[in-house]
C-alpha positions in Angstrom: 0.0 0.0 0.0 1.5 3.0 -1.0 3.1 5.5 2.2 1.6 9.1 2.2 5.2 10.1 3.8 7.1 12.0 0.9 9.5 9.5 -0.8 13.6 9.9 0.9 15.5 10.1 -2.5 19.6 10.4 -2.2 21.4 11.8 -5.4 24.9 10.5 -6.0 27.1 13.2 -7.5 30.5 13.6 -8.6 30.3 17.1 -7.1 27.9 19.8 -6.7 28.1 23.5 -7.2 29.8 25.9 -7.2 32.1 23.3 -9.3 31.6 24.1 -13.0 30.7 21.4 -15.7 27.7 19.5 -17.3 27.0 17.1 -14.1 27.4 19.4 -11.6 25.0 22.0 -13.7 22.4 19.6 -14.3 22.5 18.2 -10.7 22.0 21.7 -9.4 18.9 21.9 -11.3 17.0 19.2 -10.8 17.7 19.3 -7.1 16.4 23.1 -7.0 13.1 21.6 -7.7 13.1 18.2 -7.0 13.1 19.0 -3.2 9.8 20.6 -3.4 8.6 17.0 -3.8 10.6 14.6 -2.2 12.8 14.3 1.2 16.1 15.2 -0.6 19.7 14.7 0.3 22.5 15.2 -1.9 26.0 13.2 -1.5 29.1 14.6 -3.6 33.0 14.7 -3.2 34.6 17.3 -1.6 37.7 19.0 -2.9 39.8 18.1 0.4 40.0 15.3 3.0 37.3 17.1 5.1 33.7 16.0 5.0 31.1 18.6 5.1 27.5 19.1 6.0 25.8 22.3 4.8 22.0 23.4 3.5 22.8 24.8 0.1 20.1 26.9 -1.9 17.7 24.4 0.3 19.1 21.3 -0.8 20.6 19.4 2.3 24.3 18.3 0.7 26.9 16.2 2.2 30.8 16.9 0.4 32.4 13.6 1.7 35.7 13.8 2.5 38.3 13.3 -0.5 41.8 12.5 -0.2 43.0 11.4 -3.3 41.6 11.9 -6.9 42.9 8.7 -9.4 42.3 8.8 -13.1 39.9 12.6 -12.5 37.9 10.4 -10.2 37.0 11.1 -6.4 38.1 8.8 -3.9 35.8 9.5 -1.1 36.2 6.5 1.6 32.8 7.2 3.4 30.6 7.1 0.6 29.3 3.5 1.2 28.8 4.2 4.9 26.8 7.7 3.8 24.5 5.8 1.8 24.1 3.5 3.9 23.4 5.3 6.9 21.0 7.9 4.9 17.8 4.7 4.4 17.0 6.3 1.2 14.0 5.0 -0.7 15.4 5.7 -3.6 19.4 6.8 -4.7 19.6 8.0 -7.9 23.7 8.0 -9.2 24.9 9.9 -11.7 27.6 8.6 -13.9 30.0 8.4 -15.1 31.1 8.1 -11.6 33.4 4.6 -10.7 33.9 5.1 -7.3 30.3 5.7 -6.7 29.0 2.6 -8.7 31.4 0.5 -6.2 30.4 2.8 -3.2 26.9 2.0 -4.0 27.0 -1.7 -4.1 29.0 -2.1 -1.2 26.7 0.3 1.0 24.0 -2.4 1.0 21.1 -0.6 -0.1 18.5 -2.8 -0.3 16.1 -0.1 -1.9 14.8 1.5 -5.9 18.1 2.4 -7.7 18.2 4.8 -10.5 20.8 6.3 -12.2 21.5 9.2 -14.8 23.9 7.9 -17.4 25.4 11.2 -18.7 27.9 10.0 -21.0 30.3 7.0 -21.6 33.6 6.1 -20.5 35.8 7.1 -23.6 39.0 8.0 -22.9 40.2 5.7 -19.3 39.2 2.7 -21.5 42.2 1.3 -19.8 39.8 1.5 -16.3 37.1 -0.5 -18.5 38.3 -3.8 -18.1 38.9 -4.0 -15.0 35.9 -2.4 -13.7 33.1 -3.6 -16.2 32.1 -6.3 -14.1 31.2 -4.5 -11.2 29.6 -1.5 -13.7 27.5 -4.5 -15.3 26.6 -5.5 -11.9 25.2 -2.1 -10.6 23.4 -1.5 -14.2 22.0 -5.0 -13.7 20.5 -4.0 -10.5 19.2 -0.3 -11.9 15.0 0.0 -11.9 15.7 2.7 -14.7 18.6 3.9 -16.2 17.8 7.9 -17.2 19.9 8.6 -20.7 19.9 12.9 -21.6 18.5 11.3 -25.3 17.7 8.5 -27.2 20.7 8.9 -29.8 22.2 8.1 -26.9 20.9 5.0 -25.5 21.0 3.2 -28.8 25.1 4.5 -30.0 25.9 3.4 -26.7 27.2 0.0 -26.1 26.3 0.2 -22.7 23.6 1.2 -23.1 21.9 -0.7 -25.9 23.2 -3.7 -23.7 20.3 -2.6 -21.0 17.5 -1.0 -23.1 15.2 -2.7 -21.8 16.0 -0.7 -18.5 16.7 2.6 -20.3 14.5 6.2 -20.7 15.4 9.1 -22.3 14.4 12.8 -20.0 16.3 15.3 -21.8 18.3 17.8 -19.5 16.8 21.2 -19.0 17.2 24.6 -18.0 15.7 27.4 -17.0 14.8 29.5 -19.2 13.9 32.9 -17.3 17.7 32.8 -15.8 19.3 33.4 -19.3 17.2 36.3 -19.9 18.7 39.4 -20.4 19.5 41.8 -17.4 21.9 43.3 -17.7 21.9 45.5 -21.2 25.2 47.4 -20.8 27.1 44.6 -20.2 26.2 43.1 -23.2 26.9 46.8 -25.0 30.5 46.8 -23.4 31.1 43.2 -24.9 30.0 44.2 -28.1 31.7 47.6 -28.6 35.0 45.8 -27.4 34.4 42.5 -29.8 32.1 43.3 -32.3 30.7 43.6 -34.9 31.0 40.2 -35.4 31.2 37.4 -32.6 31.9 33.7 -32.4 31.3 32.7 -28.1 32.3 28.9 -27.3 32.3 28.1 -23.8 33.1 24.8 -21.5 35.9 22.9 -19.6 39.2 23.4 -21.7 39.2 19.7 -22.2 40.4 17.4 -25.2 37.0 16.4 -26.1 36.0 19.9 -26.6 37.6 20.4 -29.7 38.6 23.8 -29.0 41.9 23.2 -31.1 39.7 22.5 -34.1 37.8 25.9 -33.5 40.8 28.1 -33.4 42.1 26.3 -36.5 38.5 27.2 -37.9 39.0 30.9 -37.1 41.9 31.7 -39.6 39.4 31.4 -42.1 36.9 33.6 -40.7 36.6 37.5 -40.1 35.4 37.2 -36.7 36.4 37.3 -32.5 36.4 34.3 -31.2 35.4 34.6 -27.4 36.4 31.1 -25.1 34.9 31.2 -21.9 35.9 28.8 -19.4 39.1 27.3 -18.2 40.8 23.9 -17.7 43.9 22.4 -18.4 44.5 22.8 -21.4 44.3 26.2 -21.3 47.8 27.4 -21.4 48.2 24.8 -24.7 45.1 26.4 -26.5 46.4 29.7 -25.8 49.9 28.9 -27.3 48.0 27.6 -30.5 46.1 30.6 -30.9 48.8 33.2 -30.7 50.8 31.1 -33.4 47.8 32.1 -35.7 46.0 34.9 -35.1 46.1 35.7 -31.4 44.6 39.1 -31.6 41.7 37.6 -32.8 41.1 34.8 -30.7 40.4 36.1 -26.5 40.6 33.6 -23.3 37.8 35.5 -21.2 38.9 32.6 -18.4 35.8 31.7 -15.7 32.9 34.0 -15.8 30.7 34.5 -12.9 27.7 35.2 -15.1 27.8 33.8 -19.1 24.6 35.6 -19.9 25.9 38.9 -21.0 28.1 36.6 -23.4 25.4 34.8 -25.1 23.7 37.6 -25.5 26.3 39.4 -27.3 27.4 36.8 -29.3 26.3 36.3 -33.3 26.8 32.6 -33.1 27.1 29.4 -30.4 30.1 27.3 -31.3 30.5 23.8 -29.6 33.0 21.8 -31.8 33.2 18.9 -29.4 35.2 15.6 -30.7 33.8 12.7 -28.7 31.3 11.0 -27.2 32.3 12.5 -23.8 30.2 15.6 -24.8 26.9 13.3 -24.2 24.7 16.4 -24.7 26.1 19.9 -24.5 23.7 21.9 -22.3 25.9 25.2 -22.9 23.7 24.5 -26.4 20.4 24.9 -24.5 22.0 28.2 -22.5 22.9 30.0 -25.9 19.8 28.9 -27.8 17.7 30.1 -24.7 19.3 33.5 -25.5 18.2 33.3 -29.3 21.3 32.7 -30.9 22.4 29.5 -33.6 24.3 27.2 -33.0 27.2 25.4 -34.9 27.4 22.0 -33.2 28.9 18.3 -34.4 27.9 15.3 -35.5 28.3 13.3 -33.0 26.8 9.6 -31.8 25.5 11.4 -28.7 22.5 14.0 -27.5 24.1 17.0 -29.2 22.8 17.2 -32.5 19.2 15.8 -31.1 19.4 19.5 -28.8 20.3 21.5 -31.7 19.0 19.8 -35.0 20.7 21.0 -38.6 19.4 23.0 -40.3 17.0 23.8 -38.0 18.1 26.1 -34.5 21.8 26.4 -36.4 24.2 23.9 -38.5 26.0 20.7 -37.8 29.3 19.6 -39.3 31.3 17.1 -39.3 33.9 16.4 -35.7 37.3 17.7 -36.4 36.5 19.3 -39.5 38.0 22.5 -39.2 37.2 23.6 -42.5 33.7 22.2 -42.3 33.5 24.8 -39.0 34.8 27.6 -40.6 32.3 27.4 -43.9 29.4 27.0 -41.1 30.6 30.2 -39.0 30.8 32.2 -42.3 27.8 31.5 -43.6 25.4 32.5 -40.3 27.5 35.7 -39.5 27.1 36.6 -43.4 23.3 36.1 -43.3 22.2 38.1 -40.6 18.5 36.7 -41.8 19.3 33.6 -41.2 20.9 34.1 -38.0 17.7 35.1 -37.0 15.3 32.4 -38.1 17.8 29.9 -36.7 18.2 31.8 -33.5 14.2 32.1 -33.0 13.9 28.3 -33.4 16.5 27.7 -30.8 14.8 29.9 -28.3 11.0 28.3 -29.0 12.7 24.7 -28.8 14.2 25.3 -25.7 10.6 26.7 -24.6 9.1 23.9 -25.5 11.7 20.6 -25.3 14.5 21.7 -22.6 12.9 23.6 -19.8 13.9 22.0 -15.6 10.5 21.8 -15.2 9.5 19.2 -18.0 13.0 17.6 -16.8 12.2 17.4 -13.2 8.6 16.1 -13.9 9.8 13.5 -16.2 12.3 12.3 -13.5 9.5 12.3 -10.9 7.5 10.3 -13.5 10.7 8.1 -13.3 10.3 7.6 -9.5 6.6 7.3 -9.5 6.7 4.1 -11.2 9.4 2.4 -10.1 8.7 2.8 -6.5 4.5 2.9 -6.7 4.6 6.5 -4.7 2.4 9.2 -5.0 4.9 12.1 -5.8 3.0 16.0 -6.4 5.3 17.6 -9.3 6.8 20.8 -8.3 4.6 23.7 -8.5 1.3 23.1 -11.2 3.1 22.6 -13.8 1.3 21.6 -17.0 2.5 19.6 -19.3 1.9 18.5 -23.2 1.7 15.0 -23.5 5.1 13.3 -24.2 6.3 12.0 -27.2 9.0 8.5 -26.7 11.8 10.5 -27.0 14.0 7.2 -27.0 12.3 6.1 -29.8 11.7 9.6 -31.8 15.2 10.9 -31.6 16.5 13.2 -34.5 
């Protein structure tokens, strides 16, 4: 008989806000809302050997103690104790995330797993080996394994192992925060940059493919703003200068992006590899109005910003392919336009955290038979199979 006590859910992180990246973005959000309708804890890594317990934006968050970090993952000794000790209901894990799949089946946790599979292990394949077994074993004993799309479950090998198990609830945002408030900011980046403006922004990370971009930009009579940081940063920078430095500007972390989307003439994300699983700085600049030039990649991205449609998609590593793209949006102001006002409406009506969060509640309602109120009254349309009708 199902409990009218609200359901204990524990999300699994790799680490929470303020840490920058994908996960940690898309973790923030759904637990802004989700804890409106469920008893929510949160359980990350901390960046030091301390563990600590804090009430952050109203989410109750545990950052376990972290000593070492091995192949860019946490080591965080008390994680199988913490979720065992919290009696969730439900733990949902977010991966990819190896110490966390082995925290989670030595805890004992006898209750509804689910887990957010945000993109594949591509480049430790060394790791995979050695680890599959156990990673076969926790996706074995998932209720549902929540993919950001369907082009993803099925050019996954992982994945297309456990369809069965599989859903798609496309990441969201929301939309109101990347609205334009601050006007003169956005004047001062355009009078500095403009007239024309090429704005890629994310982790400085191999499977970015910011190399490729610069490359791209000898070829077209534009700035090319990077925002963000990472370690290849001093490398990239390097790169750029042997070609045309003046032209090419490391704006490093940014407390606010929006100004910079809003500036910008065109979104570039010219990622390389399966890593980049969906590519929600996509949703952040299309939610601004703006194209985007993305790549065609097995994974979410060009399902969040379709060819043709809310901006171009060309082939990875292409840096020619990139540059005839970039040209032929900033030369067609018209264009740029229609594109740009199809990105915003799609995000409006595909990508928003409230049709996220309800989906995932959706997720929890029917594996654990709970009566869960969505956040708010929000409405919505009735949903397509988005594993199924992925473009």
């Amino acid at each position: 008989m199902a409990s009218d006590k609200k359901l204990r859910v524990l999300q699994v992180g790799k680490f929470y806000w303020p840490h920058v990246g994908g996960m940690e973005t898309h973790l923030r959000s759904l637990c802004a809302q989700l804890k409106d309708s469920v008893d929510l804890e949160v359980m990350v890594a901390n960046d030091g050997p301390q563990t600590q317990k804090a009430s952050l934006e109203g989410v109750n968050l545990t950052r376990l103690g972290t000593p070492i970090n091995l192949y860019s993952t946490p080591i965080c000794p008390g994680m199988a104790r913490g979720i065992r000790e919290c009696r969730a209901d439900l733990v949902h894990v977010h991966l990819p995330n190896p110490w966390a799949i082995m925290s989670y089946l030595f805890s004992g946790h006898r209750g509804t797993l689910v887990a957010t599979w945000h993109s594949d292990v591509v480049r430790q394949k060394a790791l995979s080996p050695a680890f599959e077994l156990f990673q076969r074993r926790f996706l074995r004993r998932c209720d549902t394994i929540i993919a950001s799309s369907g082009n993803y479950i099925e050019s996954s090998t992982v994945l297309s192992r456990n369809r069965a198990r599989c859903q798609a609830v496309p990441f969201g945002i929301a939309v109101e925060d990347l609205r334009c408030r601050d006007a003169n900011a956005v004047r001062q980046i355009r009078n500095r940059f403009g007239p024309r403006i090429v704005l890629s922004a994310g982790r400085l990370v191999y499977y970015k493919g910011i190399d490729y971009l610069i490359r791209a930009m000898d070829w077209v009579d534009a700035n090319l703003l990077i925002v963000g940081d990472g370690p290849l940063r001093r490398g990239l920078e390097a790169r750029a200068a042997s070609l045309i430095g003046r032209r090419i500007h490391f704006m490093g972390h940014v407390e606010d992006v929006t100004p910079y989307y809003h500036a910008c003439d065109v979104f570039a994300l010219p990622s390389i590899a399966r890593s980049e699983g969906f590519g929600i700085v996509q949703l952040e600049a299309m939610a601004c109005g703006k194209p985007v030039v993305n790549t065609r990649l097995e994974s979410g991205v060009p399902f969040v910003s379709p060819d043709g449609v809310t901006g171009l998609t060309v082939a990875p590593r292409d840096s020619a392919q990139l540059a005839d793209a970039l040209n032929r949006l900033l030369d067609n102001p018209e264009l740029r336009q229609r594109y740009g006002a199809a990105a915003l409406n799609r995000v409006r009506t595909e990508f928003t955290v409230q049709r996220m969060v309800n989906r995932t509640i959706d997720v929890y309602r029917r594996v654990t038979d709970r009566p869960i109120l969505h956040p708010g009254n929000v409405k919505l349309t009735p949903d397509v199979d988005l594993a199924t009708a992925a473009t």
